[in-house]
C-alpha positions in Angstrom: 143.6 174.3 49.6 144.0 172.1 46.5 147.7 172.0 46.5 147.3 171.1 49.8 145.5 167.8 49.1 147.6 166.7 46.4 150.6 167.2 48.9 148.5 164.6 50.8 147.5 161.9 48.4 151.0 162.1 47.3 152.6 161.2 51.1 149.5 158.5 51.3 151.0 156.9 48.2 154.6 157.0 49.4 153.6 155.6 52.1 151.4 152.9 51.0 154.1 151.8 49.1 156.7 151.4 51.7 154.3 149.6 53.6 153.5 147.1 50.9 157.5 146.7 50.1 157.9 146.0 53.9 155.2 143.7 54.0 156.7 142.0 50.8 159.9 141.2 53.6 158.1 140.1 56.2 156.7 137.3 53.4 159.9 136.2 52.8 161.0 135.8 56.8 157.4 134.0 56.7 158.7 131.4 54.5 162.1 130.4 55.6 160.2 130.1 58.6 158.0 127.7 57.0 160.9 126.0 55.6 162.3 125.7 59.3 159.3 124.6 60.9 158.8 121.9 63.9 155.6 120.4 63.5 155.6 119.5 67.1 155.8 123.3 67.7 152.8 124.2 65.7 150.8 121.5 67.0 151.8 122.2 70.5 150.9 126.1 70.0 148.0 125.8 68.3 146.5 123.8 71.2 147.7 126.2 73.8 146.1 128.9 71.8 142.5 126.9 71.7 143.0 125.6 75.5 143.1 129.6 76.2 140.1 130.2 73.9 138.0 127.4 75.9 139.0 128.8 79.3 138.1 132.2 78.3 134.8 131.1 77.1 134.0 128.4 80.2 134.9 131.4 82.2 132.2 133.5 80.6 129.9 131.0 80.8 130.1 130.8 84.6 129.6 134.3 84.7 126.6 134.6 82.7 
């Protein structure tokens, strides 16, 4: 059973670091983005994204 762990741990590892190097990718796509950026965009999505967090909770409201 103890080899069996070590097998384990070891493919945890691996993949922990594939995930982190992956991550480390999506960083970099994350700033050119930033680099690109419409403020107009941001400032337009980010008050869709509250106006769909008020609905949701007037909605709840009327419920209860």
């Amino acid at each position: 059973m103890r080899g069996w762990y070590r097998w384990l741990l070891g493919i945890v590892i691996v993949a922990g670091l594939l995930a982190a190097v992956m991550h480390l990718g999506e960083w970099r796509n994350f700033a050119a983005l930033t680099r690109r950026m419409q403020p107009a965009w941001l400032v337009a999505a980010i008050l869709l994204q509250a106006s769909t967090y008020l609905s949701l909770a007037l909605s709840w409201r009327a419920v209860l």
